[in-house]
N, C-alpha and C positions, 0 to 999 in steps of 0.2 A: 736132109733125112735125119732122123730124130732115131736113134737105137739106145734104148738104154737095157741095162744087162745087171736083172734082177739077183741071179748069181754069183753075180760079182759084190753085191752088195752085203748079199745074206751069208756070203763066208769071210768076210772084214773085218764083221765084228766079233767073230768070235778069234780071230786070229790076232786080233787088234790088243785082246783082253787073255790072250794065253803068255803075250808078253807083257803083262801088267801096263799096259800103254793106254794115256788119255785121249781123248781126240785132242785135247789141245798138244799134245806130248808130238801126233801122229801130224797136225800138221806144221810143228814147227820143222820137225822132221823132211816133210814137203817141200814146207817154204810158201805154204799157203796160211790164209786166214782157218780160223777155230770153224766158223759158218762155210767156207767153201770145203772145208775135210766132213763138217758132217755132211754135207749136202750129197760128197761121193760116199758116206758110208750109207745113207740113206738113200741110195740109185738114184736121187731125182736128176745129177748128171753125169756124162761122160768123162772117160779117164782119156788121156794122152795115153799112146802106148808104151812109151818111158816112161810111163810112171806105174805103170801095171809092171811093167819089168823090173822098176827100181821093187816096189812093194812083192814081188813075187820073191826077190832075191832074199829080203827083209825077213820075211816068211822064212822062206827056205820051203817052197811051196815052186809048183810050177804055176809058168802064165795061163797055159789052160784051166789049173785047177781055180785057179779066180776068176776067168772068165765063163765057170761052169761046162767047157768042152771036155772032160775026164769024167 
């Protein structure tokens, strides 16, 4: 089953860029490559749910508000 979660994507980046952060910035941060952090800023894949929680924390944001449920 294939879910991808377009709200999740379209609030990243602007959250991404409120703290002056790169995508290369955001996935050294991960621990991911430069192409798989855009690929999650651009919805084309799923998050692990620790990492929706590490990034919610990052934020200072809730899990729902990234995953679009608020």
């Amino acid at each position: 089953m294939e879910i991808i979660l377009p709200s999740f994507a379209e609030r990243l980046k602007p959250l991404r860029k409120s703290k002056n952060k790169t995508q290369v910035e955001m996935a050294k941060l991960l621990g991911c490559t430069d192409r798989h952090y855009q690929k999650i800023e651009y919805g084309n894949i799923n998050v692990p749910a620790t990492t929706v929680v590490f990034l919610a924390d990052y934020f200072g944001v809730t899990a729902d508000y990234l995953l679009g449920r608020e």
